[in-house]
C-alpha positions in Angstrom: 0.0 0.0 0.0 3.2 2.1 0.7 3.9 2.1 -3.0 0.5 3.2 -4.1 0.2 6.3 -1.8 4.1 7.1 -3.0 3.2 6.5 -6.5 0.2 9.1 -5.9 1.7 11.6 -4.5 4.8 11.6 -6.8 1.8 11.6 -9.6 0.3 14.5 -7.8 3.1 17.0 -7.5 3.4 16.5 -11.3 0.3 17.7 -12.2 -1.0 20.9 -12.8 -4.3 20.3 -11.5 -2.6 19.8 -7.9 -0.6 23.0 -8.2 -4.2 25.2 -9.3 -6.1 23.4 -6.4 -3.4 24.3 -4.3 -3.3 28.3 -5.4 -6.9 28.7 -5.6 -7.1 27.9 -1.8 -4.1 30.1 -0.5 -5.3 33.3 -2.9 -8.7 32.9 -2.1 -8.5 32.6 2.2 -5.7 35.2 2.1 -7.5 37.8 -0.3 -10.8 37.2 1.6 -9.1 39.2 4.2 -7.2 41.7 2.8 -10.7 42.5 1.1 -12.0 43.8 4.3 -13.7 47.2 4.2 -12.0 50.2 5.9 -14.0 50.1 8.6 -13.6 46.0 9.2 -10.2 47.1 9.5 -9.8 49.9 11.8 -12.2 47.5 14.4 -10.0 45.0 13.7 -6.5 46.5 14.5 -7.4 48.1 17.5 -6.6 47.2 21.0 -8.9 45.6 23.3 -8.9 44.6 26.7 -10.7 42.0 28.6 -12.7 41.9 31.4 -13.6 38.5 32.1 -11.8 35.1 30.8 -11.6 34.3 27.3 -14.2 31.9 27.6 -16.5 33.7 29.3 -16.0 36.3 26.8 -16.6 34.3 24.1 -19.8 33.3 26.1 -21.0 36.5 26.4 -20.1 37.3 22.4 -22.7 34.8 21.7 -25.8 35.9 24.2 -28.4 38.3 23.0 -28.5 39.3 26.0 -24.6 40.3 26.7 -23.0 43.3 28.3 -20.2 42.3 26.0 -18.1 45.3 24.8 -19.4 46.0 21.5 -16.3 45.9 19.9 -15.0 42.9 21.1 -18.0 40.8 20.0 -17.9 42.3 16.6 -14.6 41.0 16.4 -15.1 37.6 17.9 -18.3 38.0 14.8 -16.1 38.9 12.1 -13.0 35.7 13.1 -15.7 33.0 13.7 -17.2 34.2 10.0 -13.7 34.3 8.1 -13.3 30.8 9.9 -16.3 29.7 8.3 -15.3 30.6 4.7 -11.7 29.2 5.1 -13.2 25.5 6.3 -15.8 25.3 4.0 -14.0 26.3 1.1 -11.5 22.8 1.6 -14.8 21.3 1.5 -15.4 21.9 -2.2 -11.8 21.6 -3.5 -11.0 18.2 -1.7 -14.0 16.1 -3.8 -13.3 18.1 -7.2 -9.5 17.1 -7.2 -10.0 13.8 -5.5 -12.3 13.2 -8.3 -10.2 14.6 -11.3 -7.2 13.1 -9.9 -8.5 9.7 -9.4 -10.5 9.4 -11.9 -7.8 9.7 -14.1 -7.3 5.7 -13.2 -10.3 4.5 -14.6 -10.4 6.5 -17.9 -6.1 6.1 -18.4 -6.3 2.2 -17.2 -3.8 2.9 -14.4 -6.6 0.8 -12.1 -6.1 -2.2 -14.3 -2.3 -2.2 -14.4 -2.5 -1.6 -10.8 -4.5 -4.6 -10.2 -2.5 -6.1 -12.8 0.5 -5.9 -10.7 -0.1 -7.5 -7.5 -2.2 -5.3 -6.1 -5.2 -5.7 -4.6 -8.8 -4.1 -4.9 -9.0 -3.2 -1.3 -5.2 -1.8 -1.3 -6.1 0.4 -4.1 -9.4 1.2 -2.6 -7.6 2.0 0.9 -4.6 4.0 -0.7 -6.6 6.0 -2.8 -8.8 7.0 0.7 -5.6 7.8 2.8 -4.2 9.7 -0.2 -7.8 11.8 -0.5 -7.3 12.7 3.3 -3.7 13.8 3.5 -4.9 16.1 0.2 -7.7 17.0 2.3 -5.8 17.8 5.4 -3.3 19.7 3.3 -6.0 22.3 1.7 -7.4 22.5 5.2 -4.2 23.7 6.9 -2.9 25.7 3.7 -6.3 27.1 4.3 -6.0 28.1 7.7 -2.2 29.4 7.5 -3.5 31.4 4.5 -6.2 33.0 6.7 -3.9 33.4 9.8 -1.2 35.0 7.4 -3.4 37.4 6.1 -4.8 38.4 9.8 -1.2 38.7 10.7 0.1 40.9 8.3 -3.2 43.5 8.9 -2.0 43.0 12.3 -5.8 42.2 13.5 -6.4 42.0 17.1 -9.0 39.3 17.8 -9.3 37.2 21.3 -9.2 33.8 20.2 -10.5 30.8 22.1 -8.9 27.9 20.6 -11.1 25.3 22.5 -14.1 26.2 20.8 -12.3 27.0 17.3 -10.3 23.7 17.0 -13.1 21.9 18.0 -15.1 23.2 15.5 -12.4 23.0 13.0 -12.2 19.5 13.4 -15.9 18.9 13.2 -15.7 20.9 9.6 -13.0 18.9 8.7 -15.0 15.2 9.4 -17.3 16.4 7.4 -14.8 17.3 4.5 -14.1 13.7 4.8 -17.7 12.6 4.8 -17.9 14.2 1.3 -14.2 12.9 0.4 -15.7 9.3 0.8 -18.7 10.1 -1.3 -16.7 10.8 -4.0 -14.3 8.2 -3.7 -16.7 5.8 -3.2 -18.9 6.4 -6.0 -16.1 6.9 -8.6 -14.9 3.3 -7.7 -18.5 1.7 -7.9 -19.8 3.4 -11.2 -15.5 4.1 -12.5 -17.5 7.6 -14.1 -16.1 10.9 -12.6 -19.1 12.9 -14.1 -21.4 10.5 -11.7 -19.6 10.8 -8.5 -19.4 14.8 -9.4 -23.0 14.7 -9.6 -23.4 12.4 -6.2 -21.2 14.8 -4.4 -23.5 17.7 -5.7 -26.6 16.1 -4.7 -25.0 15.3 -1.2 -23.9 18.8 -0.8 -28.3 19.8 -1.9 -29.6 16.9 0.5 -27.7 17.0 3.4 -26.0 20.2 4.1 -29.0 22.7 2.7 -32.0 21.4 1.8 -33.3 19.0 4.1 -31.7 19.7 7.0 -33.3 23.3 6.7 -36.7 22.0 6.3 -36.2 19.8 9.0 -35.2 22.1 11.4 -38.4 24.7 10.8 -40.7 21.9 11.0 -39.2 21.3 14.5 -38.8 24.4 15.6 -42.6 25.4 15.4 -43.7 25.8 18.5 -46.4 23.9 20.7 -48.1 26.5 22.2 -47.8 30.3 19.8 -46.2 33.1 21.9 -49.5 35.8 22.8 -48.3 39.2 22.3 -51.5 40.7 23.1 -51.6 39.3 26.3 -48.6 39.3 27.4 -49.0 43.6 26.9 -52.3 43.8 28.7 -50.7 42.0 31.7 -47.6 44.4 31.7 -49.9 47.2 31.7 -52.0 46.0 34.4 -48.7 45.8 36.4 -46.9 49.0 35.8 -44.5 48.5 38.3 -43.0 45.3 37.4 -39.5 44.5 35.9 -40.2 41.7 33.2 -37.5 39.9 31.7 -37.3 37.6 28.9 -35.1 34.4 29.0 -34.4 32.4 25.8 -33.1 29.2 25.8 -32.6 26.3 23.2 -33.5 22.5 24.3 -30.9 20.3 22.5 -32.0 17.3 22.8 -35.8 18.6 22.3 -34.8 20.9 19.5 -37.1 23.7 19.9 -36.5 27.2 22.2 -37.6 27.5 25.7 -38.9 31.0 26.9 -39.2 31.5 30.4 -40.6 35.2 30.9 -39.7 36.3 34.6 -41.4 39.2 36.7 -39.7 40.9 39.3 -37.3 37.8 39.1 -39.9 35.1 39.9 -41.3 33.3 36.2 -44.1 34.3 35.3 -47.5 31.9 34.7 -47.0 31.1 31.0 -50.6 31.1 30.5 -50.7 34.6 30.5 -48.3 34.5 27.3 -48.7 31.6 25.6 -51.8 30.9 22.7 -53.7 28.4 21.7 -51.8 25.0 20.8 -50.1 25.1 16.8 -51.5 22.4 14.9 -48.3 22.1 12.7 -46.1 21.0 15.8 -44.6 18.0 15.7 -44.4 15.6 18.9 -43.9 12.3 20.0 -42.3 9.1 17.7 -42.3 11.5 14.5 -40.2 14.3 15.9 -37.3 11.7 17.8 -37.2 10.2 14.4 -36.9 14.1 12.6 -34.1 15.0 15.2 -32.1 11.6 15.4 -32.2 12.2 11.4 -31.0 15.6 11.7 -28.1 15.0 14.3 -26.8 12.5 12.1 -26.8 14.5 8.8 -23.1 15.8 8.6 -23.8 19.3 7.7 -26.3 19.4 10.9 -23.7 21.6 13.2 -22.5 23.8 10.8 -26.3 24.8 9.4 -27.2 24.8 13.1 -24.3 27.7 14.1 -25.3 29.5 10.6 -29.2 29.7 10.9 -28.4 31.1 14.3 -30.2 28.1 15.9 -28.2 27.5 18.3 -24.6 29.6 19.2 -21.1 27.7 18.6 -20.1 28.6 22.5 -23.3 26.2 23.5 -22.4 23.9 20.7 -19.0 23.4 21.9 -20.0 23.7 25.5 -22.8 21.1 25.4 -20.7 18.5 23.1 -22.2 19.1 20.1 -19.5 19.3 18.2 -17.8 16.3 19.2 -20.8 14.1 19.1 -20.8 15.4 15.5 -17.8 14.0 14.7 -18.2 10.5 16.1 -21.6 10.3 13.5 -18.9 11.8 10.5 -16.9 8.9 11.8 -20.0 6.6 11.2 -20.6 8.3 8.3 -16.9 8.0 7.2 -16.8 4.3 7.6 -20.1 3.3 6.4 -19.8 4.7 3.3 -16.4 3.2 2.9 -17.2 0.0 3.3 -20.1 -0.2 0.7 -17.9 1.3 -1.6 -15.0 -1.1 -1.0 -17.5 -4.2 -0.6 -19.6 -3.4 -4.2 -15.9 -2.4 -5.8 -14.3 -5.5 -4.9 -17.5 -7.5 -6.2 -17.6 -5.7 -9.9 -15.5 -6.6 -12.8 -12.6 -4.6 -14.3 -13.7 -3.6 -17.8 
């Protein structure tokens, strides 16, 4: 198997395709920073200082209820967004090269000579996975050093809580591998690069956008509507009450909480909440809906961008590691069709 991944690589740096992939990501990250508007900027490079820990403050950056310097959060904002771009960018990149690059076996007969030689189906199959990672773990980092690089040389001044960050990273990059194996796999079953681009396409539609939106607004209607109109009348009837609202999100219910307190004691939710919604699901058909949606791979990072739930209570809560082990499931599932139907099929 040694030979195989050698043979790849020394195949790789010798293509042009390689060298294209590899600019594309270090231009792109880098210039999507040094694009920043003026006034990005001049937040950016100046000084900050805080007043709690950094991940309390990262905490707080995420509450919309925060006494958070304004600043400060807008900066914590503006990192956790450019961190966005520069993992999911990797995403794309790793399934087009692995497919262009590996394809070339099937429609060049390398494959058969391969096979020819010695080697096995499931060595080939295997090599040509840990060859796809290391590619993919390379455009991640070149990626993030392009990113960093850029930050550096504006000399931005962000906190930076690498905890929640490098977890997070790591969850983006499982599911750069979920994707990685889609590819791969496909390309060996059907041995047509234009159908495993078109499987990889339809996996990005279904799982990270589509249906996992959908799912989530079907779950997050509420049992009972929220009653503006008499929530006001109460207020009004008690002038000299402090009401406060409190917002949180049930994980393992999926769906917000609001707890509405006066004077610091909660309030009787009757006087706030409606009549029941009709379109809310409940019982077997939403734990199917959310153990479906916690094992779709794009779930935590559609989650943190539809502001359902913040990455600090992500990360805090686990989320982000549970996220990974499914990837992992994911990972190794769809490996082992792929090698089990490739080893199976005939060499044409």
């Amino acid at each position: 198997m040694k030979k195989i991944i050698s043979g790849f690589f020394f195949r790789a740096v010798k293509t042009i395709e390689l060298w294209i992939f590899i600019t594309l990501i270090v231009v792109i990250s880098f210039a999507n920073i040094s694009t920043s508007t003026i006034g990005t900027k001049n937040l950016l490079t100046s000084d900050y200082l805080l007043t709690d820990t950094i991940e309390v403050t990262y905490e707080k950056a995420e509450s919309f209820h925060s006494d958070l310097d304004r600043d400060i959060d807008s900066k914590i904002d503006y990192l956790i967004s450019y961190l966005d771009f520069a993992l999911v960018f990797p995403a794309i990149m790793s399934p087009l090269f692995t497919i262009l690059f590996t394809g070339k076996m099937f429609t060049g007969g390398a494959l058969r000579n391969l096979i020819a030689s010695g080697h096995s189906k499931t060595r080939v199959y295997l090599a040509s996975l840990i060859f796809g990672i290391s590619v993919t773990t390379v455009f991640n980092i070149l990626s993030l050093v392009a990113m960093s690089l850029a930050m550096l040389i504006q000399h931005w001044k962000i906190p930076v809580f690498f905890p929640l960050l490098g977890t997070y990273a790591l969850y983006i990059f499982m599911a750069d591998i979920v994707l990685l194996s889609v590819s791969l796999g496909i390309l060996f079953v059907s041995k047509r690069p234009v159908v495993s681009l078109i499987a990889v396409a339809g996996v990005l539609v279904v799982f990270f956008t589509g249906s996992v939106g959908v799912t989530m607004t079907a779950l997050m209607v509420p049992e009972r509507d929220y009653n503006y109109t008499k929530l006001k009348e109460y207020t009004e009837q008690h002038p000299d009450s402090k009401f406060e609202n409190n917002y949180t999100f049930d994980i393992k219910n999926f769906c917000d909480i609001i707890v509405i307190t006066e004077n610091g004691e909660i309030l009787d939710e009757e006087i706030y909440r409606g009549r029941p919604n009709p379109n809310h699901i409940e019982g077997t058909p939403r734990k199917i809906l959310i153990a479906g949606l916690y094992a779709n791979p794009g779930c935590g990072f559609l989650m943190s961008l539809l502001l359902v739930v913040s990455h600090y209570r992500m990360w805090k809560d686990g989320l982000y590691i549970f996220f990974c082990f499914t990837n992992l499931i994911w990972i190794v599932g769809i490996n082992a069709a792929g090698l089990m139907i490739f080893r199976r099929r005939e060499l044409n």
